[in-house]
N, C-alpha and C positions, 0 to 999 in steps of 0.2 A: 530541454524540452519542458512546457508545459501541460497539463493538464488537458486543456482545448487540442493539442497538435497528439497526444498522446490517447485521447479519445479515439480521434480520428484512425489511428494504428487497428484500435482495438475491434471498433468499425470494419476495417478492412480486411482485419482474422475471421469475424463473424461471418463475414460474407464467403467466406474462402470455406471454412466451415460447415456452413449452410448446403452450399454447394457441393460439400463432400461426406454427406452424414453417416458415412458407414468408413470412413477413413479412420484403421487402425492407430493407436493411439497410445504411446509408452504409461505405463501409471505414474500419474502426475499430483502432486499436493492439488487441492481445492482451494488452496490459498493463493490470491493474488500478492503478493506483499511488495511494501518499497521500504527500500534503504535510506536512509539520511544520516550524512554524517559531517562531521564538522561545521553543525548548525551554531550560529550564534545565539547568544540567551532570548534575543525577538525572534529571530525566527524560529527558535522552539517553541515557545509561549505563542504566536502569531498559528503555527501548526496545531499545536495542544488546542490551539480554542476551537478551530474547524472541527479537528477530530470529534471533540465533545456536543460541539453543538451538530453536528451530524450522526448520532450515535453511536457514535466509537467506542467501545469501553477498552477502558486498561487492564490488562493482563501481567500477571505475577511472572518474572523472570529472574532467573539467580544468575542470571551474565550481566547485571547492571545496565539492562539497555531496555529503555521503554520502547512497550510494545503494544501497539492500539491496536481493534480489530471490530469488525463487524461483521456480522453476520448475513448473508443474502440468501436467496435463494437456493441453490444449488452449489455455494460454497465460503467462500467469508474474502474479505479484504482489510491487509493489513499496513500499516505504516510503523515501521521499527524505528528509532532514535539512536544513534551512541551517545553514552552517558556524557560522554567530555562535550567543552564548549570550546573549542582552540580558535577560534576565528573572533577578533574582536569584533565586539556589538557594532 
């Protein structure tokens, strides 16, 4: 999935959402976050630069996995890395 098709998902919660504004709701983190794992060294660096130049900032982790975040509105969106690079470039 892409970004553009994954938009569209989230589109599609709002709307559901929208629809249902008193619908009961488990407590849930404010963080949107995504996983990536077994990125190659471009596509980490190719990631890193989006992050950055969208205002991502890095945050400190003692599990060795970079972990970028910003802040919104009403709660933050994150993009994790694992530290390894096992997929050749």
């Amino acid at each position: 999935m892409v970004g553009q098709e994954y938009a569209a998902v989230l589109r599609e919660a709002a709307e559901f959402f929208d629809a249902h504004p008193n619908l009961p709701l488990p407590e849930t983190a404010r963080v949107l976050t995504f996983y990536y794992e077994h990125l190659t060294a471009i596509e980490l660096s190719w990631l890193t630069e989006i992050a950055t130049k969208e205002g991502f900032k890095p945050e400190s982790s003692s599990t060795g996995l970079s972990w970028w975040a910003k802040r919104l509105g009403r709660g933050s969106l994150a993009f994790v890395f694992t530290p390894s690079t096992s997929k050749p470039s």
